[in-house]
C-alpha positions in Angstrom: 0.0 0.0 0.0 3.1 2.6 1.0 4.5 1.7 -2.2 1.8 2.4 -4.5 1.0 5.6 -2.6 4.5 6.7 -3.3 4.0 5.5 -7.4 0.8 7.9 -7.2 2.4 10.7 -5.4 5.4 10.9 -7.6 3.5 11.9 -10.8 1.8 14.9 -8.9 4.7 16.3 -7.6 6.2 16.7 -11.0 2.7 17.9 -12.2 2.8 20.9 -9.2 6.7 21.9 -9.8 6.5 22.8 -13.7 9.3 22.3 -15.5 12.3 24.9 -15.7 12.7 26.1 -19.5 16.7 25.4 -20.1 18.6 28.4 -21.8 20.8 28.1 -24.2 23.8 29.4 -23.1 25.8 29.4 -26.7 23.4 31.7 -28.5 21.9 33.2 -24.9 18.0 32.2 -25.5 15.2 30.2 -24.3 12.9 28.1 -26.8 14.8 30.1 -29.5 13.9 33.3 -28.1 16.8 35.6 -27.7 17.6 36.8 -24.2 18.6 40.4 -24.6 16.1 43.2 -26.3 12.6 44.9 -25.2 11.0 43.3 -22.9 7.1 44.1 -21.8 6.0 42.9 -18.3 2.5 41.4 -18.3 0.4 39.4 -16.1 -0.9 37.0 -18.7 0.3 35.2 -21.9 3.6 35.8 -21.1 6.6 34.0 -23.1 8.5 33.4 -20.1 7.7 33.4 -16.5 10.5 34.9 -14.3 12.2 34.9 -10.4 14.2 37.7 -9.2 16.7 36.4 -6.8 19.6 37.5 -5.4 21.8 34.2 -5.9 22.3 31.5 -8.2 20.4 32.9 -11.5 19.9 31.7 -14.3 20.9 35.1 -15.9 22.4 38.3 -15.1 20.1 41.4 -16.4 21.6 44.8 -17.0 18.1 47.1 -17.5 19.1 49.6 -20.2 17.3 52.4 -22.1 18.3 51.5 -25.3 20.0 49.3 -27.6 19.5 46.1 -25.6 21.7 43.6 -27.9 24.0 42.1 -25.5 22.9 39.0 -23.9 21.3 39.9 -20.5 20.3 43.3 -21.4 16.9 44.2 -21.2 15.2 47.1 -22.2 11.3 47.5 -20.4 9.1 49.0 -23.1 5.1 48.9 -23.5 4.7 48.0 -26.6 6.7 46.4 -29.6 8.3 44.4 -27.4 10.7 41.4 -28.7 9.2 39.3 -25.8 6.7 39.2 -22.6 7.6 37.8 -18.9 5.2 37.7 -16.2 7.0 38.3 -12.6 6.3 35.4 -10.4 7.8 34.0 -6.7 7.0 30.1 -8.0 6.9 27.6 -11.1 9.7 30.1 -12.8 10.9 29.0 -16.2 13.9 30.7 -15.1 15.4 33.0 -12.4 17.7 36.4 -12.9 19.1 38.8 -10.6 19.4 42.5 -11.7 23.6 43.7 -12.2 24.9 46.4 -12.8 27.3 45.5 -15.2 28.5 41.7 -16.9 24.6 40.8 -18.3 24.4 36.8 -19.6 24.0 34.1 -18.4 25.6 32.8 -15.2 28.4 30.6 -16.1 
């Protein structure tokens, strides 16, 4: 009985916990989706959702106010955006922590 409990448990678990999207670190994207450019925060249909943390990122985002084409740069616009993240605390497809300088991905 413990045993199948455990079989049935499993499955849930990974149902609950998402899966993490993996970024390419050669050409600095996610499901072909390049890394660096204008970004537009949203709280729904988003391309990627997103943790801020302080340690152990995925990637390293410099906010800049133009010409965002270094990996890890990010410019926040409204509109015409290259791609859409939704901020969350949970289920991320990938974390980042905000620098100052040296944007990509964390080595």
């Amino acid at each position: 009985m413990k045993t199948l409990l455990f079989f049935l448990f499993i499955p849930a678990v990974l149902l609950f916990t998402g899966t993490a999207k993996p970024i390419d670190k050669e050409h600095c994207s996610c499901e072909k989706i390049p890394l660096y450019g204008k970004v537009k925060v949203v709280d729904s249909f988003e391309d990627f959702r997103v943790k801020v943390v302080t340690s152990f990122e995925d990637l390293n985002v410099e906010v800049v106010t133009s010409s965002p084409k270094r990996c890890g740069e990010w410019e926040f616009v409204n509109s015409f955006e290259d791609f859409k993240v939704k901020f969350v605390d949970s289920h991320e497809d990938f974390t980042i922590k905000y620098v100052n300088s040296f944007p990509g991905v964390r080595q």
